[in-house]
N, C-alpha and C positions, 0 to 999 in steps of 0.2 A: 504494500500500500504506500503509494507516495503522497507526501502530504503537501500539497503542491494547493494554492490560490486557487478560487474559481474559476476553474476552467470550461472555455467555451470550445474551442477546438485544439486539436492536437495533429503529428504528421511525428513517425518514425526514422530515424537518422538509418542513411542504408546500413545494413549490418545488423540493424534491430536492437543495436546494444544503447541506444542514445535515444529518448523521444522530445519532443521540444514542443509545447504546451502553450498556446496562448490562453490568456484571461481577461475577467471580465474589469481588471483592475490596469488593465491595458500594457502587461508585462508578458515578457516572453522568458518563459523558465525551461531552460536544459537538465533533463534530468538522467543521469547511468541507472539502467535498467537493471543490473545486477546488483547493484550495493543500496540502491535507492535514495542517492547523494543527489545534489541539489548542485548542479556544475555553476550555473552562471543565470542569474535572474536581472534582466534588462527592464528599464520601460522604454517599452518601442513604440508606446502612441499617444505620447502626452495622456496618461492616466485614462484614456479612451477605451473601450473595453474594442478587444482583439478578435474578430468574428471570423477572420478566414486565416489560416497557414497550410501555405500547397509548398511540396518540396518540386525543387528545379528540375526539369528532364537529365540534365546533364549530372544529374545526384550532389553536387558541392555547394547545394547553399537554399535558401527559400525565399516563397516570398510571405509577405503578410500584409493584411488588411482590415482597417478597423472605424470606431468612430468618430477616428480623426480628420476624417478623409483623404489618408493618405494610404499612398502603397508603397511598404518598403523592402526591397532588396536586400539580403543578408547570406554573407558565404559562412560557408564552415571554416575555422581554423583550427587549428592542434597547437595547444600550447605545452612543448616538449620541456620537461624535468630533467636536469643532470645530476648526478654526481661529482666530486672533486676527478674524481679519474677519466669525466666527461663521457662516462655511460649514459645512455638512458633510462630514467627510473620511472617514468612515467610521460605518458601525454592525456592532456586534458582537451575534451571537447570544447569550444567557444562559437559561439556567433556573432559577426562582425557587420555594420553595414557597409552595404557597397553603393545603391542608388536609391531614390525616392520619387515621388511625381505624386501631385496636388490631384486630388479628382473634386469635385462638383459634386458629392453628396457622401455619405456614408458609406462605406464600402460592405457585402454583405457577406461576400462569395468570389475564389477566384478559381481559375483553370489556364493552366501552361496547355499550349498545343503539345502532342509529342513529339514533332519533329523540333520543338525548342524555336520556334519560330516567333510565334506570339503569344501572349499574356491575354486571358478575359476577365472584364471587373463585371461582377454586378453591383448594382447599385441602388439608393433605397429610393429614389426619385423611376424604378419601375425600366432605367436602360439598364445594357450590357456597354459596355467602350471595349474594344478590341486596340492592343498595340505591339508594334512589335517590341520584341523581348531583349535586343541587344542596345536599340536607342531609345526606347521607350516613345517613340514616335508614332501618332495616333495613326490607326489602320481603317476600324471600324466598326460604328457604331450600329444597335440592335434594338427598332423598337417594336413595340406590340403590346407589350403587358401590360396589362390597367393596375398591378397592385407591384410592393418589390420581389426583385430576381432575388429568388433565396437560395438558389442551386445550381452550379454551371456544370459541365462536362464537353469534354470535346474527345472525337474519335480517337481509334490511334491511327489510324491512315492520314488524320488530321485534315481531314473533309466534311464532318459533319460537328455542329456544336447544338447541344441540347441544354436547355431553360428552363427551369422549375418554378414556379411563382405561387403567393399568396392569392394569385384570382384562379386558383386550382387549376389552371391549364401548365401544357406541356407544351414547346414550342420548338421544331426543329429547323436550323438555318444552315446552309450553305457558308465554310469559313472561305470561298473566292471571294465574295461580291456581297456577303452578309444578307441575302436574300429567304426571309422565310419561308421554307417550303412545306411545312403544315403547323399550323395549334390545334391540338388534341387536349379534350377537357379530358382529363387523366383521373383528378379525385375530387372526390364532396368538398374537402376542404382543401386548406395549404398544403402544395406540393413542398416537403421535405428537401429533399434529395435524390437528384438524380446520377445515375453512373453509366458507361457503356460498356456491355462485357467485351473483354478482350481480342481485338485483332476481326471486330463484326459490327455490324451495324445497329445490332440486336442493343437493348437497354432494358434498365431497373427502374422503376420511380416507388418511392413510398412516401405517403403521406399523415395527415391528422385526422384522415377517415379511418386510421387502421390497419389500411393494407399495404402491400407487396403488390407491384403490377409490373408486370414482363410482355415487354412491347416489342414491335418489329419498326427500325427505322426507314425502310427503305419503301417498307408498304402499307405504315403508316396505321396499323392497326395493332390493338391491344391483343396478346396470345391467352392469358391470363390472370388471371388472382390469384394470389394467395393470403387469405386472409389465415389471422392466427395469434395475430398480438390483440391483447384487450383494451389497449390506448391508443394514442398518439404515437404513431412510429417517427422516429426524429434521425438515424444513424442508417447509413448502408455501407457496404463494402463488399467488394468481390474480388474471387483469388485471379491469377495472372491464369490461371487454365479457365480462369473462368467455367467451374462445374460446383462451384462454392460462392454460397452469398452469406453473408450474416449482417442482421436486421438488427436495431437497439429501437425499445420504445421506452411509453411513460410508464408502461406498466412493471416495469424494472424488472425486464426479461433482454436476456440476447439469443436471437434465436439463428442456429445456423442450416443454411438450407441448401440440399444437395442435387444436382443434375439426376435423373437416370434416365434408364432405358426403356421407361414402361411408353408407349404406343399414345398419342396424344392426337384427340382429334379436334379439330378447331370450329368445327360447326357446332359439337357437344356441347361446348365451353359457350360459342353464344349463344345457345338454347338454354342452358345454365344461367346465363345471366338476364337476360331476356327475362325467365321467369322469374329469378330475385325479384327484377326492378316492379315486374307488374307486382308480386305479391307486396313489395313495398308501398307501390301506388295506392292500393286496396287498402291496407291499414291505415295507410294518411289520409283515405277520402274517407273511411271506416270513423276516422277520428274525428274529422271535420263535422260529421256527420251526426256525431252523441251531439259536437256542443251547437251544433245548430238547429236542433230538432226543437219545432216548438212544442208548447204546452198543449195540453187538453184542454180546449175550450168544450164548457160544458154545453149541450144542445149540437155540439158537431161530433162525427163520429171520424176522428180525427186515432183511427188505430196505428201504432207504429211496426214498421217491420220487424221481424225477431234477427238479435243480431245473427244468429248462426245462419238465419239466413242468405243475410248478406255476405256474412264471409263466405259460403259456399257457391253464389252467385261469385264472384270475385274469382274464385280459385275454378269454376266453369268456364272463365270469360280466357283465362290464362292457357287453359287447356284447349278449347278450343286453338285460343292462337298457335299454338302448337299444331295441331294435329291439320290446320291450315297450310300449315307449313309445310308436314310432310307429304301432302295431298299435292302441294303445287313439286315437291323436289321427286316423287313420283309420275308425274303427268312430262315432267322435263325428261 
């Protein structure tokens, strides 16, 4: 257990032996993974709480982004320990700045391309800024979102950049020409987090409706759900084979979730959710329905319907649309 500030985001030092920790107190803390020492505690954002730290493509440094609105640039160094005999007795991890650049709002979320090209800011005024990464020279700007970009990701062919927002949509864009080429409303509520599994087009979103959703970028359409946390899911991450996700929610679970080989059919899955939403519908018109119901006026024969049989009127209506459906994918 490291006893480290409130921490808002964290990112791994390569080698796994070093993690580096931003907080809400606007400090960047290095912390050794094996002894549980406390290397080097900076403040990197004028007391500004620390929202984003993504580690560099090229592994030697980070960046970070806070409520100061700035974004700042930081390598790794080793600060080597001698001996009188001029052995080495140790080297200690440090982080140094190396560049910074003023943005125009609160910084919320960032994402390095992987070819080390360019840097993406989200930001709380609702854009993304894209620049490149070696002059910090503006490239381009992303807009669409009604609410702020709370989640970036960009491919690793480095052609695709995915947007996560507070107005529940998911937005995929073109990193040539910053051109959106679809919003997909992804979840009930604020979209979390999103990622792209490795070396595919393929993506993760989870949100504060609960779920896990596994989407296809290329065809623009949702594969599945997995629902299974009890809250607000807020954390993803997925391994480099990508056949491993693990999920963090409010319900202070981490759940890890594994690829297989079982046969998945994607018309199932929308007939699966198709019927969620109708019996969803049916309880909300179900409820609408107790508080709008008027009284008994005496002298009118004002009988009310039994609820069961409305819910089973409801769960008719659902079944039919089904069996509609298979009527028309037989007749084709």
């Amino acid at each position: 257990i490291l006893d480290t500030g409130y921490g808002l985001c964290a990112v791994f030092v390569p080698g796994n032996k070093q993690v580096v920790i931003g907080t809400k107190a606007g400090e960047l803390e290095v912390w050794d993974l094996g002894s549980g020492v406390c290397l080097q505690k900076i403040d990197a954002h004028n007391k500004s709480a620390v929202y984003a730290v993504e580690l560099r493509p090229d592994g030697k440094g980070i960046a970070s982004g806070g409520g100061d609105k700035d974004v700042r640039i930081w390598d790794f160094e080793y600060v080597v320990t001698k001996d009188k005999s001029g052995a080495v007795t140790s080297k200690q991890l440090n982080i140094v700045l190396s560049k910074e650049m003023k943005m125009t709002d609160e910084v919320l979320c960032l994402s390095f391309s992987p070819d080390g090209k360019h840097i993406a800011v989200g930001l709380l005024d609702n854009t993304v800024k894209v620049f490149f990464t070696d002059s910090l020279k503006f490239f381009l700007s992303l807009y669409g979102h009604t609410l702020p970009v709370l989640t970036i990701h960009i491919s690793s062919d480095s052609q695709l950049i995915i947007t996560g927002s507070a107005d529940k949509s998911v937005k995929i864009w073109g990193m040539d020409f910053g051109d959106c080429h679809k919003s997909l409303f992804a979840h009930q509520d604020s979209v979390m987090k999103v990622q792209f599994v490795p070396d595919t087009h393929y993506f993760f979103t989870v949100g504060k409706d609960k779920l896990v959703r596994y989407w296809d970028g290329d065809k623009f359409e949702s594969i599945m759900s997995l629902p299974g946390h009890h809250a607000e899911v807020w954390g993803l991450a997925i391994n480099r084979q990508g056949n491993l996700i693990a999920t963090a929610g409010n319900d202070k679970s981490l759940r890890v979730w594994q690829q297989t080989d079982e046969q998945f059919a994607l018309i199932e899955e929308r007939e699966k959710e198709m019927e969620e939403m109708m019996e969803e519908k049916e309880v909300t018109m179900l409820a609408s329905a107790q508080n709008t119901r008027p009284a008994n006026i005496e002298g009118a024969n004002l009988a009310a319907e039994p609820e069961s049989t409305i819910v089973a009127k409801g769960l008719a209506s659902a079944e039919s649309l089904k069996a509609s459906e298979r009527l028309v994918d037989a007749l084709d």
